[in-house]
C-alpha positions in Angstrom: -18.5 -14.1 34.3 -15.0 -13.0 34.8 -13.9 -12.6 38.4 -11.3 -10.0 37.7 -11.6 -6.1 37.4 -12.2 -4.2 33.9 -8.3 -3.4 34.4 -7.1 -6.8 35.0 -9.2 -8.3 32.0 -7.8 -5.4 30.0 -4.3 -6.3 31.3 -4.6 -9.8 29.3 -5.4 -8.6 26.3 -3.2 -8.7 23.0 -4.7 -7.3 19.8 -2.5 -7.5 16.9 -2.7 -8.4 13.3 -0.3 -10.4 10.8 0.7 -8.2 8.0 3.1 -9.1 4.3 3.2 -9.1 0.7 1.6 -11.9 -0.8 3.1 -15.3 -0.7 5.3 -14.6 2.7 3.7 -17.3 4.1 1.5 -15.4 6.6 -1.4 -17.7 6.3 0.8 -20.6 7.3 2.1 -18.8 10.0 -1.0 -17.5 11.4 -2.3 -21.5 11.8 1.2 -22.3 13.4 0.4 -19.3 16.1 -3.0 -21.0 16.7 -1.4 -24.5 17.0 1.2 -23.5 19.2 -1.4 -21.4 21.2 -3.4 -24.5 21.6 -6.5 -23.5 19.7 -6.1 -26.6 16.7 -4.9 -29.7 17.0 -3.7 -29.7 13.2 -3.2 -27.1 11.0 -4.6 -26.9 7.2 -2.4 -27.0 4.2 -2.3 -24.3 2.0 0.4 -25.6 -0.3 -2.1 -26.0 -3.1 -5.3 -24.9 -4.3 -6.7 -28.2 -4.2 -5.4 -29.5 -0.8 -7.9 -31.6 0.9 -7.8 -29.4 3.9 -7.8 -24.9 3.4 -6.1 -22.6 5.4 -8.2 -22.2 8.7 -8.4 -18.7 8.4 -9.5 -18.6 4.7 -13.1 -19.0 4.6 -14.1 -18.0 1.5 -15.1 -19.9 -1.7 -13.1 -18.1 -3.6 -9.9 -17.9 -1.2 -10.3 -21.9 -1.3 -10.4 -21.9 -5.3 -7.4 -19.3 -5.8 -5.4 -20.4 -2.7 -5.3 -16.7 -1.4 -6.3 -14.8 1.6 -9.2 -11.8 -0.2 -10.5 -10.9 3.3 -9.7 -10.3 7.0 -10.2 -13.0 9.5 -10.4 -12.9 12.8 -9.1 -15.9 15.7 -9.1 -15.3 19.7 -7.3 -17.9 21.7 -5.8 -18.3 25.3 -1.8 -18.7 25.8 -0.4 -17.7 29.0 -3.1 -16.9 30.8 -3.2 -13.8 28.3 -6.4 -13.6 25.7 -5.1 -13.0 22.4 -7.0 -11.5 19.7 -5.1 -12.5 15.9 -6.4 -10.1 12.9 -4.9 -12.0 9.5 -5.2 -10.1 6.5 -5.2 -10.0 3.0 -1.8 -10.0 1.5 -2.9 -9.5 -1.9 -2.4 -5.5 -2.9 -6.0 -5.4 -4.6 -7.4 -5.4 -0.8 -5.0 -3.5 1.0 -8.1 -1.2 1.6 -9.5 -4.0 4.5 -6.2 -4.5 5.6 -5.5 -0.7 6.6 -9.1 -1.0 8.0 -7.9 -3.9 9.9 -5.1 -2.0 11.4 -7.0 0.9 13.1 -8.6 -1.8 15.6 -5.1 -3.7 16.0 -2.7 -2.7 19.3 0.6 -4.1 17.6 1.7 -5.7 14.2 3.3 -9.0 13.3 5.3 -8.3 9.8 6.2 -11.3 7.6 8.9 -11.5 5.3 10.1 -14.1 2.8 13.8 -14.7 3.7 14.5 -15.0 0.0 12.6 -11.8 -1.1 13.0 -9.2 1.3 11.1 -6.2 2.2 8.8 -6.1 -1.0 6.6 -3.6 -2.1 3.2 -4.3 -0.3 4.9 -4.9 3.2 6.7 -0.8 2.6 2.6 0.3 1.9 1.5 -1.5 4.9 4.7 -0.4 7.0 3.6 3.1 6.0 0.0 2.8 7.6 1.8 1.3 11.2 4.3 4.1 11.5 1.5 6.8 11.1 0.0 5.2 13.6 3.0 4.4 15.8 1.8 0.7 15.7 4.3 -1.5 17.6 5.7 -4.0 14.9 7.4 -7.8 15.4 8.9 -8.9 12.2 9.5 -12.9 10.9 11.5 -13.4 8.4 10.1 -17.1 7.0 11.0 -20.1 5.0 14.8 -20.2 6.6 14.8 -24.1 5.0 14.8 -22.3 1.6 18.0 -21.1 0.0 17.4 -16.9 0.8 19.1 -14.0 1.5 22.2 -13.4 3.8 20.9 -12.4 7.3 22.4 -9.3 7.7 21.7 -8.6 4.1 18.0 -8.6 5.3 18.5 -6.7 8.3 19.9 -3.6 6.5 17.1 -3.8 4.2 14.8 -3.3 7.2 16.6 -0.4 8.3 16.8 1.3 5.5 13.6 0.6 4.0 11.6 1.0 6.9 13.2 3.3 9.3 13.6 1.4 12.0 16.1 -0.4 14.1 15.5 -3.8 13.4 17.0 -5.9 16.7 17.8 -9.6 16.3 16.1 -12.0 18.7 17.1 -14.9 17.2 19.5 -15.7 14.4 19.5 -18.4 11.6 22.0 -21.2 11.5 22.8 -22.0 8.5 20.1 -21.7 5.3 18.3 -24.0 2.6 19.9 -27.6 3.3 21.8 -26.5 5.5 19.5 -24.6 7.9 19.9 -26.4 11.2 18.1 -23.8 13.6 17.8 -20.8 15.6 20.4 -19.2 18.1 18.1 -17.5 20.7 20.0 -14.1 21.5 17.6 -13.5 24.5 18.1 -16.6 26.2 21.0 -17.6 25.2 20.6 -20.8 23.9 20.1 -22.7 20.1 17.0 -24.5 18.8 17.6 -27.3 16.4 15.6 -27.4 13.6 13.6 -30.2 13.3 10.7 -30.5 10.4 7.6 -30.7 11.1 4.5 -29.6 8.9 0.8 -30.2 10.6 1.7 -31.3 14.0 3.4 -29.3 16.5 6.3 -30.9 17.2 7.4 -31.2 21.3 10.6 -33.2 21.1 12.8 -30.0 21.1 16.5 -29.9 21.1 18.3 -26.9 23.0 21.8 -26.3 23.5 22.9 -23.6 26.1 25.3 -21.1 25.5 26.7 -19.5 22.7 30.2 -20.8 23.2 29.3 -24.4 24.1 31.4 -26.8 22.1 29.2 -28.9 21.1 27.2 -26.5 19.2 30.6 -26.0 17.5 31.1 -29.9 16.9 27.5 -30.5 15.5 27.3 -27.8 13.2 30.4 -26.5 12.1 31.2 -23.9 9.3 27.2 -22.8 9.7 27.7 -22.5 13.1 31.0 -20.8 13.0 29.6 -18.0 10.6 26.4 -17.9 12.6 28.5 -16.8 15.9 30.7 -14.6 14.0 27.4 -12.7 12.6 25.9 -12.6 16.3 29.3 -11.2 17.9 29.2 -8.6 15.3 25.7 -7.7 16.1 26.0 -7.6 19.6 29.2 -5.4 19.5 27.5 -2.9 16.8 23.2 -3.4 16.9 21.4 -1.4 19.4 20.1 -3.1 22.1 16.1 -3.8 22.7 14.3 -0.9 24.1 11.0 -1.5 25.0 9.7 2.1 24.9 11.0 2.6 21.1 9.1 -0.4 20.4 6.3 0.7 21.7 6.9 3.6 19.4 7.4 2.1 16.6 10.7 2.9 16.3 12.0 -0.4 17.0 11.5 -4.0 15.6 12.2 -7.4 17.3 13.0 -10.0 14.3 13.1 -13.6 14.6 14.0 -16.0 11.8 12.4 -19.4 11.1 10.2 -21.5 9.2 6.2 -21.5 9.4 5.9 -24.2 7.6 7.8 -26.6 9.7 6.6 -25.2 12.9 10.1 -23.5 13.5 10.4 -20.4 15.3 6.9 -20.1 15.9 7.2 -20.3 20.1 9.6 -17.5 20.1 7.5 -15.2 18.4 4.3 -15.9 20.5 5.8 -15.6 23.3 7.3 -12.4 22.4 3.5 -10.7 21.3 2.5 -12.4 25.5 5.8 -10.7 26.8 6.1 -7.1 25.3 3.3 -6.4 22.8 1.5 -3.9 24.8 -2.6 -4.3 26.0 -5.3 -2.2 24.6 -4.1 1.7 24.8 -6.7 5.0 24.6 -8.1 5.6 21.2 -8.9 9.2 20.4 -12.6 10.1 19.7 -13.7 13.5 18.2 -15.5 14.3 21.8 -12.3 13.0 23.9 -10.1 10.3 24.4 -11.7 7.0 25.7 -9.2 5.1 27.9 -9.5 1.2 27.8 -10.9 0.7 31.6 -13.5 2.9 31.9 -16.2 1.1 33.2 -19.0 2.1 30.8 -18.5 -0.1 26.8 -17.6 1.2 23.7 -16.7 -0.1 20.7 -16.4 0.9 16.8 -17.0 -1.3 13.8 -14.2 -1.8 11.8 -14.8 -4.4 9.4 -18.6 -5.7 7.8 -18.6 -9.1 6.5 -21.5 -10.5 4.5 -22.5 -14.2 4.1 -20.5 -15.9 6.1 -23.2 -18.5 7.5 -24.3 -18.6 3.5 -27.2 -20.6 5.1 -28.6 -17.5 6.7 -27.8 -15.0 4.6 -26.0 -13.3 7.5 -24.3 -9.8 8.1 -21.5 -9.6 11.2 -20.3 -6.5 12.3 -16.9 -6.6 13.5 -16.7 -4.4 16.3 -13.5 -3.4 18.5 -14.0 -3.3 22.0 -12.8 -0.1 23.1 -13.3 0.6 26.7 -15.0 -1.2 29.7 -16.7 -4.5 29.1 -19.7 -5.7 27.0 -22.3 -8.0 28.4 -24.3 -10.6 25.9 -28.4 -8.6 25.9 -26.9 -4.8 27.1 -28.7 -1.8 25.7 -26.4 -0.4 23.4 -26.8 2.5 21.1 -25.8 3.0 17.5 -24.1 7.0 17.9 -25.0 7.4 13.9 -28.6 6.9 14.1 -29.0 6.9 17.7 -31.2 3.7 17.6 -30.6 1.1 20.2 -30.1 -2.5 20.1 -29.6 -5.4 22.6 -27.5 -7.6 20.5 -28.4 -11.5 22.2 -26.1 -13.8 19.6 -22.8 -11.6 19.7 -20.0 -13.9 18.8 -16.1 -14.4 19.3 -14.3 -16.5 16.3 -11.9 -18.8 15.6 -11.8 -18.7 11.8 -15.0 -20.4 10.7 -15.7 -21.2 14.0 -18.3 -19.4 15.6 -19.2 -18.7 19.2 -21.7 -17.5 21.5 -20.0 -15.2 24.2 -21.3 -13.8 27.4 -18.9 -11.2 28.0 -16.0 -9.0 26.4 -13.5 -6.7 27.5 -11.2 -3.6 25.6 -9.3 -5.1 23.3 -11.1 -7.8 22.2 -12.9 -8.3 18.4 -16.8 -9.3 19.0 -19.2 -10.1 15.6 -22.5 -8.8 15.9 -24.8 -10.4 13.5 -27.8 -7.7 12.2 -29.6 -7.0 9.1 -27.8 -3.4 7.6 -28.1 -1.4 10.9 -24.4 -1.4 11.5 -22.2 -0.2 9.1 -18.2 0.6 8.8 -17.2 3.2 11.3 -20.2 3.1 13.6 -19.4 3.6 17.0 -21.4 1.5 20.0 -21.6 2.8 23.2 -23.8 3.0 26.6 -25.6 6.0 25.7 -22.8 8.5 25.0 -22.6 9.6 21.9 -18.6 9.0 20.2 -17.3 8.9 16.9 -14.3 7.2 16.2 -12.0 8.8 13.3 -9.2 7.1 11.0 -11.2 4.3 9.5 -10.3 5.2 5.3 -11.9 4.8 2.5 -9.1 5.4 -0.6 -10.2 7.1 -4.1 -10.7 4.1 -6.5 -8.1 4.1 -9.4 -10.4 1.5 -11.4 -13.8 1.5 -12.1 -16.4 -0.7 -14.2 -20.2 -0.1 -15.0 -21.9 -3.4 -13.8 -25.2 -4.7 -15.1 -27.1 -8.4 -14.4 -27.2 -10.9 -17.2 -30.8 -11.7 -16.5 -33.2 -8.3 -16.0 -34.9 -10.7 -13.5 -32.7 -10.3 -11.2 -31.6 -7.1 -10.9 -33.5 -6.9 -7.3 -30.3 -9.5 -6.2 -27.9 -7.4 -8.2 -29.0 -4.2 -6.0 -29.2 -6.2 -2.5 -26.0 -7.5 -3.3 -24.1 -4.7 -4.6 -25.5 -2.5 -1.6 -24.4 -5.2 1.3 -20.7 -5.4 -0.5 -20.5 -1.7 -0.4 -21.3 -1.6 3.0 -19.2 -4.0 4.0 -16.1 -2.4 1.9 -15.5 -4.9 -0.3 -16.0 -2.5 -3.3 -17.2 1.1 -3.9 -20.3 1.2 -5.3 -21.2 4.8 -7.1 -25.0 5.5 -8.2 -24.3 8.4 -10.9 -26.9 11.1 -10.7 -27.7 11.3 -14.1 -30.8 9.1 -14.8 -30.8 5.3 -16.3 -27.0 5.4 -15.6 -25.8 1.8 -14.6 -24.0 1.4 -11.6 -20.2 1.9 -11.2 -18.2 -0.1 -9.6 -14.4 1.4 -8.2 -11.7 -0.4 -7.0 -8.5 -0.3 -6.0 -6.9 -3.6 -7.9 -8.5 -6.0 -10.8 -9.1 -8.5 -8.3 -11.7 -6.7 -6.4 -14.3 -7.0 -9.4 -13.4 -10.9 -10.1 -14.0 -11.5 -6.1 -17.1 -9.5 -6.5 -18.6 -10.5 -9.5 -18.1 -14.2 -8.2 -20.0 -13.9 -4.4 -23.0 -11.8 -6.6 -23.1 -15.0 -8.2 -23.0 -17.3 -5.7 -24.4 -15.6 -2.2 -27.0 -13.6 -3.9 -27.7 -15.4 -7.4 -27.1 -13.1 -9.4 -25.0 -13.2 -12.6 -23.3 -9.4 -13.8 -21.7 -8.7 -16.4 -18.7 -6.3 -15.9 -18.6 -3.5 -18.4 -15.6 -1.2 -18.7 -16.0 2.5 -17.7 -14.5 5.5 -19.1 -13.2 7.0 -15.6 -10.1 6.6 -14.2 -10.5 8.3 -10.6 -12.9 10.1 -8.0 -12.8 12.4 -5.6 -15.2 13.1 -2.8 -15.8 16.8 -3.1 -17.2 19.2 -0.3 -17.7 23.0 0.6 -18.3 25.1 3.0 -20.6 27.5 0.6 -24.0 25.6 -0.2 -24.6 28.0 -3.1 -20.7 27.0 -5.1 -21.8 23.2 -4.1 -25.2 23.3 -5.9 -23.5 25.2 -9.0 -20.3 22.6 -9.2 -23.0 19.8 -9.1 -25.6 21.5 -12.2 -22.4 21.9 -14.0 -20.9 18.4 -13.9 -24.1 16.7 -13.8 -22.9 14.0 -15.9 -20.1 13.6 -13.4 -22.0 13.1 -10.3 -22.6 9.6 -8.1 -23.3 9.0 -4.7 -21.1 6.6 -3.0 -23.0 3.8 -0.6 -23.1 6.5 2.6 -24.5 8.8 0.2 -21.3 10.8 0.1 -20.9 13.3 -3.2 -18.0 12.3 -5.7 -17.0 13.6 -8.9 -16.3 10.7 -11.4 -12.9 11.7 -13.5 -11.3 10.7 -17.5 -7.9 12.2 -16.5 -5.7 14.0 -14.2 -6.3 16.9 -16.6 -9.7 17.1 -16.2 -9.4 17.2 -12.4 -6.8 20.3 -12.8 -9.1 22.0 -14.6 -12.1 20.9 -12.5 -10.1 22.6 -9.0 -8.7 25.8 -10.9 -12.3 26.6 -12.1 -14.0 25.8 -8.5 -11.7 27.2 -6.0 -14.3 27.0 -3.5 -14.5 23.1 -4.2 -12.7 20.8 -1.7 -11.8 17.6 -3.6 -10.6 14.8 -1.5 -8.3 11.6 -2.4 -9.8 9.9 1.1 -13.1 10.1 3.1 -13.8 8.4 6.3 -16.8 6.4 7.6 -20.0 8.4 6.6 -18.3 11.3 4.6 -18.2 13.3 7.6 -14.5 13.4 8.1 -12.1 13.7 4.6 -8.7 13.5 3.7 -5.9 15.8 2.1 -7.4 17.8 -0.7 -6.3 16.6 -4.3 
């Protein structure tokens, strides 16, 4: 049991999750944080699909087959006598769905960029989600030992793209074969590069001051350019201000390379020095500040199977206020049922375990058996709910059906945990002896989901493809124009996992028509956790 108050725990915390557009390297990077943090000793390769060792933080069969990140992970280590809690995501667009999940229970973001790339277009979507939230965001800009774009090339492209101020930190000297390090515009000083893939490599070289000589003499023309750049951007840049960082309007950017272990210190020690600790979060009742003494805590992420040996389900829950005790009676504000959850967890990747105690901020996995789902809130006996956690309108959609009528007890189980968990929308259209429909938001979503009904809950399906081509969750205020919309479009009609109501759609003509005929008919592109709260209309 902590010695400190709920305010000092609180104090130590750092939530934040890693954010790009697939292939940035933010796997890689996300090991190298843990390294450098101490929490491994040697980080995995992800180079290849059939590297002896996987990315720590990719757990999943299929993530070790394809070499990709398909869900969120979640890692808490110690650096600095702070406790920091590291959300890595899927950079793949199919799942962007978890990832803005992921980001409602985040305090700050780290944003990866591939030096030779740029801002791409995932990393704008995702950028999108942290500025309408005012999420504080540190941008790398990775693989600096590549040949890649001209610094202040990428710089611009962050202003203008994002609509930021982007503010250098640190500044490459030279690139590709000619990258020899870092100039730290902070503190004044250059890191040599040195390689340095798996092992975290303490034999540093630094050189103080910008004009020393011998930087000069060592590295020449590269060095020459380098200073010329960072007189420039001293003379014209803004300088840091912590407050429009906090606002989001504002990035810190470092350059380096993940993969050699280069420029990973900087950027860690920046998330300990100015990423802020756990801030309110604004409940429907009223705004729950991080200190109170009494717990809460919503659940932003469900993950199925992750112990495949137990069949397990871990609710990832949030910590929002106060501190949580391993056994406390807790109540579930959806159902109002109580639980007194004994074999809570924290995580490092695969790594599992048991805690005692947790404080706001922090990410704790509660293993049950489908009485959490997405969005619930946990508290002492008050009863909260939490808005902002989205689900999106699929754009794709497939009937599914099990190879083997044996099993379609499995197919159900299966289909109804991954719903739950988010994974994929699962419709059940009102019409009877309709098969079950499947929406997603990319192509990859059925492959990852037709693959774990096969292998967590045996059961083989057969994707089939489906005449619609979007939803929308539709309400009303008038029970009477509700009932008649529903009789009318019978054939249209499914159920979403929460039991929502949505209206399966062939075209965007046929949803025109649909809202000009039923103007009393609220159609909506977005509903949140339990169809209680919706999005914009259309």
């Amino acid at each position: 049991m902590s010695n400190l108050s709920i305010p000092q725990e609180v104090a130590r915390r750092r939530t934040f999750a890693i954010i790009s557009h697939p292939d940035a390297g933010k796997t890689t990077l996300t090991e190298k944080l843990l390294l450098f943090a101490g929490a491994i000793q040697i980080a995995g390769s992800v180079k290849a699909r059939k590297a002896s060792r996987h990315a720590s933080s990719d757990w999943m069969e299929i993530e070790k087959q394809r070499g990709i990140s398909v869900a969120s992970s979640v890692m808490q280590m110690e650096y600095r006598d702070c406790v920091i809690n590291l959300l890595d995501t899927p950079g793949h667009q199919d799942f962007s769905e978890d990832t803005y999940r992921v980001l409602t229970a985040v305090d700050a973001a780290l944003m990866v960029i591939d030096a030779a790339n740029g801002v791409e277009p995932q990393t704008i979507r995702l950028l999108q989600v942290c500025r309408a939230r005012n999420t504080p965001i540190i941008t790398f800009i990775n693989k600096l030992d590549r040949e890649v774009q001209e610094p202040l090339d990428l710089l611009a492209e962050i202003e203008s793209h994002l609509g930021m101020d982007a503010v250098p930190f640190s500044w490459p000297v030279g690139m590709g074969k000619s990258f020899s390090g870092v100039f730290d515009i902070q503190r004044n000083r250059m890191r040599v590069f040195r390689a340095g893939q798996e092992r975290r490599n303490n034999d540093e070289d630094i050189i103080d001051g910008l004009d020393n000589p011998e930087i000069a003499r060592r590295f020449g023309p590269a060095y020459d350019k380098a200073k010329d750049e960072i007189d420039l951007l001293q003379d014209a840049a803004p300088s840091f201000d912590h407050e429009a960082f906090l606002a989001g309007r504002q990035t810190p950017v470092f350059f380096g390379s993940a993969i050699n272990n280069f420029g990973v210190q900087e950027v860690l020690d920046t998330l300990v020095e100015w990423a802020p600790k756990p801030g309110s979060r604004q409940a429907l009742q009223r705004v729950v500040q991080p200190d109170e003494t009494k717990f809460s805590g919503v659940v932003f992420k469900v993950q199925a199977n992750m112990d495949p040996a137990h069949r397990d389900r871990v609710a990832f829950v949030r910590v929002s206020s106060g501190r949580f005790e391993r056994g406390m009676r807790l109540k579930v504000s959806r159902t109002g049922k109580e639980i007194r959850p004994n074999n809570v967890v924290s995580f490092l990747s695969q790594r599992r375990d048991l805690l005692d105690e947790a404080y706001a901020g922090d990410v704790i996995g509660i293993p049950n058996h489908g009485v959490l789902q997405l969005g619930d809130v946990l508290t002492e006996g008050e009863s909260l709910q939490f808005t902002g956690l989205p689900f999106f309108a699929p754009e794709l959609f497939q009937a599914v059906e099990v190879k083997d009528p044996l099993r379609t007890k499995q197919l159900r189980t299966g289909l109804t945990q991954l719903g739950e968990e988010g994974a994929i929308q699962v419709f059940r259209p009102q019409a009877a002896g309709g098969a079950l429909l499947l929406g997603a938001v990319g192509q990859l979503q059925f492959e990852v989901v037709a693959h774990r009904l096969k292998t967590e809950y045996g059961a083989d399906a057969r994707m089939i493809p489906s005449r619609y081509t979007m939803a929308r969750w539709v309400t009303s205020e008038n029970p009477k124009a509700l009932k008649k919309f529903i009789d009318s479009n019978a054939a249209h009609i499914a159920y979403d996992v929460v039991d929502a109501l949505a209206f399966l759609i062939t075209s965007p003509a046929q949803l025109r028509v649909a809202q000009e005929l039923n103007p009393e008919i609220n159609f909506h592109a977005m509903r949140e956790h339990g169809g209680k709260v919706f999005g914009e209309n259309g």
